[in-house]
N, CA, C and O atoms as CSV, one atom per row, in Angstrom:
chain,resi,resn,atom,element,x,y,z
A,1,UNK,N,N,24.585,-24.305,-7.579
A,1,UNK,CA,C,23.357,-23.519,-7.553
A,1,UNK,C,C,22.216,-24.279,-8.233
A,1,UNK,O,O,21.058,-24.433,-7.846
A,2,UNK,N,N,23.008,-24.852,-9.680
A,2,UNK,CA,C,21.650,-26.129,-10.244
A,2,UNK,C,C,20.743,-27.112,-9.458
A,2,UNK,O,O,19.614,-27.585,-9.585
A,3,UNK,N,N,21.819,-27.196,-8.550
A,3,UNK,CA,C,21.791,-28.604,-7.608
A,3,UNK,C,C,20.490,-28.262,-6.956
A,3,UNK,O,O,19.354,-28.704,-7.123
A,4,UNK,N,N,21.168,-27.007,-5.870
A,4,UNK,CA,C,20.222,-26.453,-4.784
A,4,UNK,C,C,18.860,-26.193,-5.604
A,4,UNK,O,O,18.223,-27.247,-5.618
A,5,UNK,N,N,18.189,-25.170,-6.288
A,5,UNK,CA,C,17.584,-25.034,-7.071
A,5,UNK,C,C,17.266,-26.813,-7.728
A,5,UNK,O,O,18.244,-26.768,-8.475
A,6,UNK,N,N,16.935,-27.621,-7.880
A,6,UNK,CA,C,16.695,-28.654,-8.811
A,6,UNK,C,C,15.954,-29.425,-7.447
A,6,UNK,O,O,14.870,-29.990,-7.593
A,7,UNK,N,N,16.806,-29.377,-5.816
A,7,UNK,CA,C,16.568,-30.182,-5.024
A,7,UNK,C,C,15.233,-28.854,-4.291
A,7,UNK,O,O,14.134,-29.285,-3.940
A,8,UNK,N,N,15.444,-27.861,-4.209
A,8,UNK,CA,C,14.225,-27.247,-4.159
A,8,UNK,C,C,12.686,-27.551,-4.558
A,8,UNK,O,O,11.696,-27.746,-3.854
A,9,UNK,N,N,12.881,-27.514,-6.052
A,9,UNK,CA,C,12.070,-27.770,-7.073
A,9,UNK,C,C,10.849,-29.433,-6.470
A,9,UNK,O,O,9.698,-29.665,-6.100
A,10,UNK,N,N,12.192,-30.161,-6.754
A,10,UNK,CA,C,11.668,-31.684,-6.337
A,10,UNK,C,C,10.869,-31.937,-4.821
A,10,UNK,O,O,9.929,-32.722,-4.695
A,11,UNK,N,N,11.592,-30.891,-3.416
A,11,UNK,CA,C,10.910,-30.935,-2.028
A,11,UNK,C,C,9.359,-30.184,-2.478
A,11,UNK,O,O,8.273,-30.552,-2.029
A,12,UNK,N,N,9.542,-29.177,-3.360
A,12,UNK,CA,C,8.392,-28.448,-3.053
A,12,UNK,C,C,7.312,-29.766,-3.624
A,12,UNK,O,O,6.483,-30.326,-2.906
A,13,UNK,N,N,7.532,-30.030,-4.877
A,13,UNK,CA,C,6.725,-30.792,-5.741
A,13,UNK,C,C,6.033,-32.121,-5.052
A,13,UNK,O,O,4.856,-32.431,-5.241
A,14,UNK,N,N,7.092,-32.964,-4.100
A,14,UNK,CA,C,7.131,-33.341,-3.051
A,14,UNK,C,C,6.346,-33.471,-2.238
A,14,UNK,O,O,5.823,-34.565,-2.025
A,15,UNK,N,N,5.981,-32.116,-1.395
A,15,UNK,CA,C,5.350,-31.764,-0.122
A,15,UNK,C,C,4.126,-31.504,-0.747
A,15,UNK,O,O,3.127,-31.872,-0.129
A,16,UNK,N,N,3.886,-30.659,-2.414
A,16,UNK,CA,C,2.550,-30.802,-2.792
A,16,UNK,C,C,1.926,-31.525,-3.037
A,16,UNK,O,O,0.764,-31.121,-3.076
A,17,UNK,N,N,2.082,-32.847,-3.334
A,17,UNK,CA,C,1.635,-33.539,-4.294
A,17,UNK,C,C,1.356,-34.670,-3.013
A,17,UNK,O,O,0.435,-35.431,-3.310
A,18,UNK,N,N,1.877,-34.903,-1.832
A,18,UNK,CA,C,1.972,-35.953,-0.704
A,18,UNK,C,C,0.963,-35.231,0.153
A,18,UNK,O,O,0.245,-36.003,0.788
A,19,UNK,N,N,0.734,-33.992,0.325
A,19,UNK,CA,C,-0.676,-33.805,1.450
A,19,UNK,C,C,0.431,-32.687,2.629
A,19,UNK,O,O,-0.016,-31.796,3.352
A,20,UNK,N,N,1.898,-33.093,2.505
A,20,UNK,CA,C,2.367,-32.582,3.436
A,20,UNK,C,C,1.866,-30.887,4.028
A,20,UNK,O,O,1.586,-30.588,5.189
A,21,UNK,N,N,1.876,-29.797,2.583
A,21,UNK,CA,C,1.324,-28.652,2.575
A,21,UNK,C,C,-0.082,-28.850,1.912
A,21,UNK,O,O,-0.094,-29.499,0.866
A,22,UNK,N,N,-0.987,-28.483,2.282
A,22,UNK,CA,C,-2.521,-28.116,2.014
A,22,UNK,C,C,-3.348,-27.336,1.883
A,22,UNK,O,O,-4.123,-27.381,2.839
A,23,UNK,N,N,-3.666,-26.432,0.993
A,23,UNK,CA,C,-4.389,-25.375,1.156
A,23,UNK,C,C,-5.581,-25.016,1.886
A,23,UNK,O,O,-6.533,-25.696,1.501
A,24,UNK,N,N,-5.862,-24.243,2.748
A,24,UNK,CA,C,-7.118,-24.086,3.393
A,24,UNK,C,C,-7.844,-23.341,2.876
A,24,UNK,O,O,-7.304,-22.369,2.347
A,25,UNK,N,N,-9.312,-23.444,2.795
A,25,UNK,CA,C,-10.155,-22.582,1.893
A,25,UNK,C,C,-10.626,-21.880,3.032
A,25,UNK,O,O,-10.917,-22.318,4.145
A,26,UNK,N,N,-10.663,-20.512,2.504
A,26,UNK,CA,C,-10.967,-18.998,3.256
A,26,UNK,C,C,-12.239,-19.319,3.488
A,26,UNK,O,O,-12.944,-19.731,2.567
A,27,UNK,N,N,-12.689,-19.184,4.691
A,27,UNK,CA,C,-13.980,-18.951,5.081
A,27,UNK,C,C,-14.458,-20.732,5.963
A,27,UNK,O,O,-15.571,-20.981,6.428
A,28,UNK,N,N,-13.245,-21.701,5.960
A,28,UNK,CA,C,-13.333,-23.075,6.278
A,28,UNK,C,C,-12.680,-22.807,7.836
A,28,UNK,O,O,-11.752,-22.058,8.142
A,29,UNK,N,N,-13.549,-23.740,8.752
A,29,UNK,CA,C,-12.898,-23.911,10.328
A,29,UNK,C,C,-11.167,-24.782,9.673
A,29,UNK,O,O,-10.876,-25.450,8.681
A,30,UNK,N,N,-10.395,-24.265,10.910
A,30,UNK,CA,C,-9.408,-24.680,10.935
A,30,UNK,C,C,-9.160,-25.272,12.245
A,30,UNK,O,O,-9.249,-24.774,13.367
A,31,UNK,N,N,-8.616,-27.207,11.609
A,31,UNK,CA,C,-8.689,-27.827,12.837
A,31,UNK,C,C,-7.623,-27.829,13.575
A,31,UNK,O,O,-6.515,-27.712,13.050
A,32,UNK,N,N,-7.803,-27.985,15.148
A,32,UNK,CA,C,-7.039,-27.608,15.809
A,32,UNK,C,C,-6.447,-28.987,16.287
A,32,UNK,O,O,-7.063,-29.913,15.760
A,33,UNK,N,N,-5.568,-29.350,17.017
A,33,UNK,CA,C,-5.054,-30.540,17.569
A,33,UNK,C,C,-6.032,-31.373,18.631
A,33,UNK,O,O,-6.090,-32.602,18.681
A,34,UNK,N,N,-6.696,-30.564,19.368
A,34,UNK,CA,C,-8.036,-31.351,19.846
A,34,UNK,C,C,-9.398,-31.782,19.026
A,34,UNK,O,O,-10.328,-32.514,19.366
A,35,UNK,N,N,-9.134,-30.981,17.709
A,35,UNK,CA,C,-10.728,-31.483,17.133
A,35,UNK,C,C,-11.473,-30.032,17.033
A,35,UNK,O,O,-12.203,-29.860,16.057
A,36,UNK,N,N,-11.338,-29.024,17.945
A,36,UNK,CA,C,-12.598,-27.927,18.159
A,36,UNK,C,C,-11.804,-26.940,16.607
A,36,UNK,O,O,-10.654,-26.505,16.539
A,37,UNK,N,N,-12.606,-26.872,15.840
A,37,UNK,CA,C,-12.363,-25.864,14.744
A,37,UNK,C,C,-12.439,-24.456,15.470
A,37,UNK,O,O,-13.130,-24.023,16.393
A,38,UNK,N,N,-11.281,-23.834,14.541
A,38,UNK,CA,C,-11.405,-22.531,15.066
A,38,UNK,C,C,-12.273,-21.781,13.806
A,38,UNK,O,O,-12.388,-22.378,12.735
A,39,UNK,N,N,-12.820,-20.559,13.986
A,39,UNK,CA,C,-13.509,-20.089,12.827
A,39,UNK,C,C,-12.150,-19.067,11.981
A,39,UNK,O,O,-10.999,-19.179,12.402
A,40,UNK,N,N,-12.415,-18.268,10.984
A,40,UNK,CA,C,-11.326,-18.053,10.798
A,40,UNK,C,C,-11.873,-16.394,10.448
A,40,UNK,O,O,-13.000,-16.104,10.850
A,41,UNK,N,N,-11.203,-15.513,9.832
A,41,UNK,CA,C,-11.707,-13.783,9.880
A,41,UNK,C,C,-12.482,-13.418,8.603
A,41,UNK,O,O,-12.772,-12.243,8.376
A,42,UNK,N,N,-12.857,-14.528,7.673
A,42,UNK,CA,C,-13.013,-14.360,6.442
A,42,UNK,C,C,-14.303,-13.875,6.115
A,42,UNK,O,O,-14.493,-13.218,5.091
A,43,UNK,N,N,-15.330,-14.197,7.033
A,43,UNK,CA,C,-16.699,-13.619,7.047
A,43,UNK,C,C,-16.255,-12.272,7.461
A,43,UNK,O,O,-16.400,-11.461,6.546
A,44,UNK,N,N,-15.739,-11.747,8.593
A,44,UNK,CA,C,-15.431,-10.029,8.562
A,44,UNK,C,C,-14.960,-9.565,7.383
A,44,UNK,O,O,-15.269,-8.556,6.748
A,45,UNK,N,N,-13.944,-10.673,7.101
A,45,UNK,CA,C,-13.068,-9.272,5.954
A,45,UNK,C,C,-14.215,-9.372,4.614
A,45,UNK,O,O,-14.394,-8.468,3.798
A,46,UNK,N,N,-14.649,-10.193,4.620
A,46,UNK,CA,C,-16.273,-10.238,3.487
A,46,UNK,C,C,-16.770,-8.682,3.517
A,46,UNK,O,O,-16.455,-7.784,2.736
A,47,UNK,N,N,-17.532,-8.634,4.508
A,47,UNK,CA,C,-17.988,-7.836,5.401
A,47,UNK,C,C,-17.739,-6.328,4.994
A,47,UNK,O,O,-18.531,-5.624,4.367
A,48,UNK,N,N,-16.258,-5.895,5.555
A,48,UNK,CA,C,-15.397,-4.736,5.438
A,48,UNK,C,C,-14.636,-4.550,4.018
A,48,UNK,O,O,-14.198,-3.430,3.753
A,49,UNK,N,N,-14.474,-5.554,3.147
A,49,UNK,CA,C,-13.734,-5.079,1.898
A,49,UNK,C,C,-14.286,-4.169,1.374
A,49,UNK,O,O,-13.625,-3.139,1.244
A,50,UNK,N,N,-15.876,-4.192,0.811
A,50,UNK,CA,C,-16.269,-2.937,0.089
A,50,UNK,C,C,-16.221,-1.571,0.693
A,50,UNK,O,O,-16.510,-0.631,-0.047
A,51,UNK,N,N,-15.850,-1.295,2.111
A,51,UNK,CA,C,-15.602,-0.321,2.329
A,51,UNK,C,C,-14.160,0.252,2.260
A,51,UNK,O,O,-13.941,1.388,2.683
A,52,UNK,N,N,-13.054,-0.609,1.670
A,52,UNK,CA,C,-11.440,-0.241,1.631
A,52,UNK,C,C,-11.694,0.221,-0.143
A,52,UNK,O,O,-12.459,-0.257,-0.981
A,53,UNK,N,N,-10.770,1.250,-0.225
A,53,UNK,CA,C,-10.785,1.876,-1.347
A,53,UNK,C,C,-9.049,1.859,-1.453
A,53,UNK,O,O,-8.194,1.505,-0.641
A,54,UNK,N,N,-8.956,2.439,-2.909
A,54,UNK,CA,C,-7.502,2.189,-3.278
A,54,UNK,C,C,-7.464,4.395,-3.438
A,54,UNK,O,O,-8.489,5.069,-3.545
A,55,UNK,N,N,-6.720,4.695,-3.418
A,55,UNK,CA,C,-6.118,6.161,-3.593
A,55,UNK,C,C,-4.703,6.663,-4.486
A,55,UNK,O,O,-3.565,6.310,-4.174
A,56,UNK,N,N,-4.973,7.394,-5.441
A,56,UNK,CA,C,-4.017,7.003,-6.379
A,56,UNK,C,C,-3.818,9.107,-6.072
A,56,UNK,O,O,-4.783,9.866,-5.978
A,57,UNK,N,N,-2.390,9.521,-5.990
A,57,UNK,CA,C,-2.496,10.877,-5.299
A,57,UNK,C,C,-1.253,11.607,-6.583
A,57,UNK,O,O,-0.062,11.366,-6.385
A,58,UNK,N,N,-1.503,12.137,-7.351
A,58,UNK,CA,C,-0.489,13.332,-8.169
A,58,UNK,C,C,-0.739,14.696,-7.521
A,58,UNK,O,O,-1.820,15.239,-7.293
A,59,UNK,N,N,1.046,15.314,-7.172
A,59,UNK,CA,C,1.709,16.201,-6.674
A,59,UNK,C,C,2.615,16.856,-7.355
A,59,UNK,O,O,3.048,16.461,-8.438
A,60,UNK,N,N,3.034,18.081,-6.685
A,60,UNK,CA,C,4.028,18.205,-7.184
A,60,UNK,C,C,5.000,18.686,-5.950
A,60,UNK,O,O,4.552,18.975,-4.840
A,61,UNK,N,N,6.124,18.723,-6.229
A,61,UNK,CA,C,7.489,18.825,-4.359
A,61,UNK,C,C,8.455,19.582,-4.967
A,61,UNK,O,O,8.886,19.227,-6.064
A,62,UNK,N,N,8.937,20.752,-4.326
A,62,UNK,CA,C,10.552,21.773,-4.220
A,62,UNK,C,C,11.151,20.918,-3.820
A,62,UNK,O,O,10.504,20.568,-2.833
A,63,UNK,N,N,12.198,20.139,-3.916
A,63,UNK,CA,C,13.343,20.292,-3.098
A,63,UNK,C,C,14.483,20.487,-3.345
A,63,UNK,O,O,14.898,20.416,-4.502
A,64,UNK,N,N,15.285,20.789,-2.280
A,64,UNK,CA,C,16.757,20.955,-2.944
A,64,UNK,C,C,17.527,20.168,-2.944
A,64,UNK,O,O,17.728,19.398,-2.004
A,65,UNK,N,N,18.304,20.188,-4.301
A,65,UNK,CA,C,19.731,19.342,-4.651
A,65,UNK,C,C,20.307,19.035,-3.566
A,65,UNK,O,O,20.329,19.846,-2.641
A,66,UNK,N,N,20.792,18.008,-3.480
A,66,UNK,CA,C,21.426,17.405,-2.193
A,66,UNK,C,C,23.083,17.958,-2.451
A,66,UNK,O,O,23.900,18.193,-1.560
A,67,UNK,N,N,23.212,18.036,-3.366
A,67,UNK,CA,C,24.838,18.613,-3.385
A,67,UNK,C,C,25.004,19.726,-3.458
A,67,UNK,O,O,26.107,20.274,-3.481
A,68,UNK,N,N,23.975,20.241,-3.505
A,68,UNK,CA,C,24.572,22.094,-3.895
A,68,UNK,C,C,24.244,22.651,-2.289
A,68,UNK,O,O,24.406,23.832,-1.983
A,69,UNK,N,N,23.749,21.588,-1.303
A,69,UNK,CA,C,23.959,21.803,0.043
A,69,UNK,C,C,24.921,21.979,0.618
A,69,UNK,O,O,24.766,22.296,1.798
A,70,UNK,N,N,26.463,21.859,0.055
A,70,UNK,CA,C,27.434,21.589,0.818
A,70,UNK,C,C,27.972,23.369,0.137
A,70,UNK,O,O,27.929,23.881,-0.982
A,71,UNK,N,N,28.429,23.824,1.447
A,71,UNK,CA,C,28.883,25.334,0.455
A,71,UNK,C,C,30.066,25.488,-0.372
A,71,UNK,O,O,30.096,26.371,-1.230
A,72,UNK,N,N,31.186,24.583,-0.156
A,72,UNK,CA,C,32.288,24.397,-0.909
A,72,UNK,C,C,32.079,23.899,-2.270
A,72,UNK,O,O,32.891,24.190,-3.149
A,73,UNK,N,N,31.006,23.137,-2.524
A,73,UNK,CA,C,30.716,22.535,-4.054
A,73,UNK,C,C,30.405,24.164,-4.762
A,73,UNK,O,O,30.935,24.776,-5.689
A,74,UNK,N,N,29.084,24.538,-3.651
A,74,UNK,CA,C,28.767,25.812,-4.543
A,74,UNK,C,C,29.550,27.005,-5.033
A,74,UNK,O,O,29.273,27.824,-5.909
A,75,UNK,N,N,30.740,26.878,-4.138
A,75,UNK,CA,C,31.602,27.927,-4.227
A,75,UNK,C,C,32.539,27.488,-5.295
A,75,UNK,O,O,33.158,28.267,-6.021
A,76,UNK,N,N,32.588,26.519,-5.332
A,76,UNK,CA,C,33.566,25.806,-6.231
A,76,UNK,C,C,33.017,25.778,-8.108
A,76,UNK,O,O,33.585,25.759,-9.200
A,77,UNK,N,N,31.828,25.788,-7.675
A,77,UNK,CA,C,30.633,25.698,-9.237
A,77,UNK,C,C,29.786,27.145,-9.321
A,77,UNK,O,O,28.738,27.455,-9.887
A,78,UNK,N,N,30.936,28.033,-8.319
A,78,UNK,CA,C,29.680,28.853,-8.585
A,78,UNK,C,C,28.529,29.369,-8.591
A,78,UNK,O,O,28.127,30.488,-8.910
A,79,UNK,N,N,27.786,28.011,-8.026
A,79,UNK,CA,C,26.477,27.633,-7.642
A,79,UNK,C,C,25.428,28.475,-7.110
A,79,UNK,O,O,25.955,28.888,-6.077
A,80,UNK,N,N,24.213,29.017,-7.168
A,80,UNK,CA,C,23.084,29.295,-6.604
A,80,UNK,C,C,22.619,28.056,-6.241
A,80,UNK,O,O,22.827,27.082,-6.965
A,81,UNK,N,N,21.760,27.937,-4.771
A,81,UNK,CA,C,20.952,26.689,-4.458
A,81,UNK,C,C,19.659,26.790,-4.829
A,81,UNK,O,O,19.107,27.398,-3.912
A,82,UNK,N,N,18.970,26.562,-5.563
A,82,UNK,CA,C,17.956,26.522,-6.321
A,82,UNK,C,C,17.047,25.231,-5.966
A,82,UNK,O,O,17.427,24.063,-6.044
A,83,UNK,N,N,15.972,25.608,-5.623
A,83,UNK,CA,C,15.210,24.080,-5.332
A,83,UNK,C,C,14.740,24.071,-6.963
A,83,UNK,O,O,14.644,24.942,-7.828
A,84,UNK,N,N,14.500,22.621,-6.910
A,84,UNK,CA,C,13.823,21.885,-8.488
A,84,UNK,C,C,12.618,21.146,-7.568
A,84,UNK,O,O,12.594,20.617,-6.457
A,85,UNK,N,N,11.440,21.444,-8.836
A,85,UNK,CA,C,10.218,21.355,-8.568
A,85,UNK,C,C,9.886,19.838,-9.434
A,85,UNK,O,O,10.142,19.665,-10.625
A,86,UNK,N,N,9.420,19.084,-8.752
A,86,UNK,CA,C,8.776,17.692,-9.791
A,86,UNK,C,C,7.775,17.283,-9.471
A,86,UNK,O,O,7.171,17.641,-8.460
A,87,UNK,N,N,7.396,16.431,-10.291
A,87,UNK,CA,C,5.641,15.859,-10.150
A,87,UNK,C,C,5.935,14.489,-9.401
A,87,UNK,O,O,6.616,13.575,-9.866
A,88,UNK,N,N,5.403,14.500,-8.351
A,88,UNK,CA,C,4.914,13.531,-7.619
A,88,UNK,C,C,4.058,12.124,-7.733
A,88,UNK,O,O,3.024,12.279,-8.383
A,89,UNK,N,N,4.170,11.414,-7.472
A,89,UNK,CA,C,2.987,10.307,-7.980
A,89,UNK,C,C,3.277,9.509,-6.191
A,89,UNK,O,O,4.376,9.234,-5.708
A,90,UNK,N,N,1.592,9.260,-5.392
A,90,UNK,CA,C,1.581,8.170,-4.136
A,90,UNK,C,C,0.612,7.174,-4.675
A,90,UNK,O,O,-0.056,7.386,-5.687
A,91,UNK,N,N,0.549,5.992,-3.911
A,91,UNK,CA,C,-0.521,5.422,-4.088
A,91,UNK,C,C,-0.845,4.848,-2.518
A,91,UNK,O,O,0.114,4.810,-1.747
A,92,UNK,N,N,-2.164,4.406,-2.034
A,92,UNK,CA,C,-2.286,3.765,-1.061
A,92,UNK,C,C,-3.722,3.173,-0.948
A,92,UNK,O,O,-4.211,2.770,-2.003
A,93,UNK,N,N,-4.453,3.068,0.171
A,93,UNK,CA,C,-5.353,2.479,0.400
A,93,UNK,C,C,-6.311,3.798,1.740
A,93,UNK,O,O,-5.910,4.615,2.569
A,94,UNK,N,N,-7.668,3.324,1.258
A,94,UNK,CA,C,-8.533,4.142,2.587
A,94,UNK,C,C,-9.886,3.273,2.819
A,94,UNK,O,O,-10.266,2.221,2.303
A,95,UNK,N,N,-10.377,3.994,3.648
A,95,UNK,CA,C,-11.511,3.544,4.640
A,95,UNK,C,C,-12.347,4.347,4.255
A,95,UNK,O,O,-12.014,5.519,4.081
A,96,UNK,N,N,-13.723,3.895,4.009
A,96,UNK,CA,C,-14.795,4.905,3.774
A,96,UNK,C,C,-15.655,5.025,5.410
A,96,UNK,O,O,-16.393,4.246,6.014
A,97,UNK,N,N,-15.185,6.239,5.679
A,97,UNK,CA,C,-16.008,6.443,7.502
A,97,UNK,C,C,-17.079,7.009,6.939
A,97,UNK,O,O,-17.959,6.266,7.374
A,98,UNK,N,N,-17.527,7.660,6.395
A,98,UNK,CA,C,-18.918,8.192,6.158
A,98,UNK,C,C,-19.748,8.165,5.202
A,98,UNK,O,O,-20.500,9.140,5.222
A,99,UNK,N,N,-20.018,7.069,3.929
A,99,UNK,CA,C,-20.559,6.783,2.909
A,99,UNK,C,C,-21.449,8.226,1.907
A,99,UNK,O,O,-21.500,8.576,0.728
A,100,UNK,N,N,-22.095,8.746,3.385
A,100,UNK,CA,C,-23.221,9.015,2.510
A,100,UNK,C,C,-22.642,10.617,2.399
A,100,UNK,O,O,-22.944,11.366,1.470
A,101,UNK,N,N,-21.830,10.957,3.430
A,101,UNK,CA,C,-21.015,12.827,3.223
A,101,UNK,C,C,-19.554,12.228,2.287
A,101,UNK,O,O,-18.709,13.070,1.986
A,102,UNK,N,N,-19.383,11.050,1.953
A,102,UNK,CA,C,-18.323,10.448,1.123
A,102,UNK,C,C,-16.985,11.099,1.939
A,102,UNK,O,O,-16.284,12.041,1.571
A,103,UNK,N,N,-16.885,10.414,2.972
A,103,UNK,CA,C,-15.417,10.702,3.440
A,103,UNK,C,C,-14.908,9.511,3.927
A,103,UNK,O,O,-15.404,8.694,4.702
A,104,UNK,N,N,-13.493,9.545,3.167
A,104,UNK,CA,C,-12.715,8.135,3.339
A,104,UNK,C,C,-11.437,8.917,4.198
A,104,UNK,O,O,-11.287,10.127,4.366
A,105,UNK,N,N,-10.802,8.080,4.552
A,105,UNK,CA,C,-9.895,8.704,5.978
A,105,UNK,C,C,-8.267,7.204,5.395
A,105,UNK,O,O,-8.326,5.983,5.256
A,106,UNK,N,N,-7.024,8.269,5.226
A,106,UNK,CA,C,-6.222,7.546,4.781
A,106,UNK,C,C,-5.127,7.825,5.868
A,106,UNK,O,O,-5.394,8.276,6.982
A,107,UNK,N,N,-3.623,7.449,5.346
A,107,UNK,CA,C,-2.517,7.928,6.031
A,107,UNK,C,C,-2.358,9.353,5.464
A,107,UNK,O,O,-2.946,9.752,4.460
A,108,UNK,N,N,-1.419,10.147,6.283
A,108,UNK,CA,C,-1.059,11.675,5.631
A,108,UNK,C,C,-0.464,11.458,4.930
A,108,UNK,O,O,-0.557,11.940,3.801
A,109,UNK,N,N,0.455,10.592,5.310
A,109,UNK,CA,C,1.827,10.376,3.771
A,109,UNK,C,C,0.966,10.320,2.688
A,109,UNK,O,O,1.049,11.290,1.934
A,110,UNK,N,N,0.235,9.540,2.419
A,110,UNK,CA,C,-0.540,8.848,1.261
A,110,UNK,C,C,-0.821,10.801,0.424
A,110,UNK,O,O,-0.367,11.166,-0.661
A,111,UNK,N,N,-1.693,11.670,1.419
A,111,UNK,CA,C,-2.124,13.032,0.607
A,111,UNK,C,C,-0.546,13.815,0.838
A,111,UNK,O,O,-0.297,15.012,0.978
A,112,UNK,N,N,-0.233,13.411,0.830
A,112,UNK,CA,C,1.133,14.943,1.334
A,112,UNK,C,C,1.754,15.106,-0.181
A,112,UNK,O,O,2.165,14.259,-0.974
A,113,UNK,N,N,1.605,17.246,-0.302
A,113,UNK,CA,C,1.350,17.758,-1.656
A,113,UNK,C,C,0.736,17.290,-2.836
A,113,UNK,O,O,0.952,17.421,-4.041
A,114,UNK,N,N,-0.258,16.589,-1.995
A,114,UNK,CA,C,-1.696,16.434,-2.968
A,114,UNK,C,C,-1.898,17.549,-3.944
A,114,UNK,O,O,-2.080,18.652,-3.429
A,115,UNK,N,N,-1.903,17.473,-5.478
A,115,UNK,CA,C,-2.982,18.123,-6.011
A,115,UNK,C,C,-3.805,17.775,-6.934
A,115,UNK,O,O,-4.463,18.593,-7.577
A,116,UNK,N,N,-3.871,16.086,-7.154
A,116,UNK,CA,C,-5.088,15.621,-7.855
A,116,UNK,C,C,-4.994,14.410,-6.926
A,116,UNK,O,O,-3.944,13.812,-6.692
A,117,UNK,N,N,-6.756,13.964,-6.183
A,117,UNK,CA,C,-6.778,12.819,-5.663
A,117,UNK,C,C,-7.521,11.981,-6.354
A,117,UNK,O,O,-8.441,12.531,-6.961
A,118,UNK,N,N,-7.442,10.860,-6.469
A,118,UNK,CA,C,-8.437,9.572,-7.040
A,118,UNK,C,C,-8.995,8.467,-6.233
A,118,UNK,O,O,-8.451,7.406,-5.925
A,119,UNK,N,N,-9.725,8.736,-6.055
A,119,UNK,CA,C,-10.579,6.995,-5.349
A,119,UNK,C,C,-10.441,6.166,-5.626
A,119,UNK,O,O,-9.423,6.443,-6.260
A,120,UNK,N,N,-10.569,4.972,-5.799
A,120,UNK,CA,C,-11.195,4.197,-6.381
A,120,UNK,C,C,-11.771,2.829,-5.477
A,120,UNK,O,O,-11.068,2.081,-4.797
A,121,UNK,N,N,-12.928,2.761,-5.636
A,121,UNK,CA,C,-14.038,1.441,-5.078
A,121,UNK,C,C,-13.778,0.434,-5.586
A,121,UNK,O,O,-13.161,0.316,-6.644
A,122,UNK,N,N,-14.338,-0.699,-4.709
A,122,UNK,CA,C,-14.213,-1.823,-4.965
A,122,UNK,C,C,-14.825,-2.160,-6.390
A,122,UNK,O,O,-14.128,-2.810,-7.170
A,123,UNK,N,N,-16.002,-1.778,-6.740
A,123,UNK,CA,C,-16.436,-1.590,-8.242
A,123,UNK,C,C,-15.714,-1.073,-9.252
A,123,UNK,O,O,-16.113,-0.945,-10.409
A,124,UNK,N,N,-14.480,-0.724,-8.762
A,124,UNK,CA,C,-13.804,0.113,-10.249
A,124,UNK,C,C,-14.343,1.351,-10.422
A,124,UNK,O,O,-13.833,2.006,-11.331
A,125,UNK,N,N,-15.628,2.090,-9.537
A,125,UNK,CA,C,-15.490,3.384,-9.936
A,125,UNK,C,C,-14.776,4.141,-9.443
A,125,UNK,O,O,-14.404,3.982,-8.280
A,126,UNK,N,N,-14.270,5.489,-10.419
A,126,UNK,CA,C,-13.418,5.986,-9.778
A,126,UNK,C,C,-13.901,7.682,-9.842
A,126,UNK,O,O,-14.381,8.325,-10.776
A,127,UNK,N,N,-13.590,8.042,-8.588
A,127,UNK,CA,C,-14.051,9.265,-7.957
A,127,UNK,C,C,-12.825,10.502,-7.471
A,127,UNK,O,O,-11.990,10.261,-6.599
A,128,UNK,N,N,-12.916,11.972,-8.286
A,128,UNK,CA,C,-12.088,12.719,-8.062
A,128,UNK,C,C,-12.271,13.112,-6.287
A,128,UNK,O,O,-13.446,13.330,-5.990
A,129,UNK,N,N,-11.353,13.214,-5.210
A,129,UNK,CA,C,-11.810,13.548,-4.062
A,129,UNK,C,C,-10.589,14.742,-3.861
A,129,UNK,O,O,-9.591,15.056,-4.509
A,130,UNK,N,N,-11.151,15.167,-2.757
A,130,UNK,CA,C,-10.351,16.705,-2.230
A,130,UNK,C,C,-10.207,16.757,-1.051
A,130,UNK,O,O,-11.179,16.563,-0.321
A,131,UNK,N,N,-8.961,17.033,-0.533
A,131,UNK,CA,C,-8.248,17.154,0.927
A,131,UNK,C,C,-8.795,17.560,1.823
A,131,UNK,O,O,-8.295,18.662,2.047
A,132,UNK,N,N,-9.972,17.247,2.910
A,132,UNK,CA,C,-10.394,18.175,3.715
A,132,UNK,C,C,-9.580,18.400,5.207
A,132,UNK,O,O,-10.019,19.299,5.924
A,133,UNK,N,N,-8.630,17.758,5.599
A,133,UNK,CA,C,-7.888,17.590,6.799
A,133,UNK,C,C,-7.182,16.814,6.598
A,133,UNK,O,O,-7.451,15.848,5.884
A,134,UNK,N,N,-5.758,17.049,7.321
A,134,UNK,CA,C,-4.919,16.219,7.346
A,134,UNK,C,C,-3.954,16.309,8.924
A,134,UNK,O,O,-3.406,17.283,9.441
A,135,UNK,N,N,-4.027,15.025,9.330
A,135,UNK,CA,C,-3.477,15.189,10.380
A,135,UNK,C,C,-1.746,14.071,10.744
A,135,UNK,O,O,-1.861,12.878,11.027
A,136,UNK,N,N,-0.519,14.666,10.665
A,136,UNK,CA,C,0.624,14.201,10.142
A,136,UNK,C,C,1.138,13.519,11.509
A,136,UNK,O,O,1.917,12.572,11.404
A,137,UNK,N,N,0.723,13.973,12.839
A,137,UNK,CA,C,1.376,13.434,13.766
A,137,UNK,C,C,0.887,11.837,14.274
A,137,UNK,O,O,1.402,11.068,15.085
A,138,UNK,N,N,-0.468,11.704,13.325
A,138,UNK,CA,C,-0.963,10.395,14.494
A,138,UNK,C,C,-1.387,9.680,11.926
A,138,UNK,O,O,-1.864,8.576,11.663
């Protein structure tokens, strides 16, 4: 395992240091085998980042015990099936579609049993927001 790992180490160091791998700088044409640079997406995603926001979502969810599903355990323990209630925590990412009525548009998973939402902008501010629709099939 030293070996593999040691001969790793040395190819990578290797391939960096000889030109073999090269980093391309974001926003640089990338040349193609004929010469014609291609442009690359970095001016869009420039562009569109300040409108992606991060979404940070606390919940809370019933569900039930996975074992006290089976009726022989319960009968066996006696059991009532009782759902247990816990606090939730999602995180994800959104789109701001309407800046100025402030509506950002995410996945459903991301709000599902939402009951505190958080924004947050590319600036670091961060903004309490509230569920106005949710649509689970698309």
């Amino acid at each position: 395992m030293k070996r593999v790992l040691s001969a790793l180490v040395v190819s990578g160091g290797i391939a960096l240091t000889t030109g073999i791998v090269s980093p391309v700088l974001a926003g640089a044409p990338i040349p193609l085998a004929d010469g014609a640079p291609v442009q690359t997406l970095a001016p869009v995603v420039s562009r569109i980042t300040p409108g992606v926001v991060g979404i940070s979502v606390r919940g809370r969810v019933r569900e039930d015990n996975p074992l006290l599903q089976d009726p022989m355990f319960r009968r066996f323990f006696n059991l009532q099936q009782q759902p247990v209630e816990r606090e939730t925590q999602a995180t994800g990412s959104g789109v701001i579609v309407d800046a100025a009525q402030g509506y950002v548009m995410t996945n459903a998973h991301v709000v599902e049993n939402a009951s505190n939402i958080e924004v947050t902008t590319k600036d670091n501010r961060r903004l309490t927001a509230k569920l106005i629709g949710r649509d689970a099939d698309t």
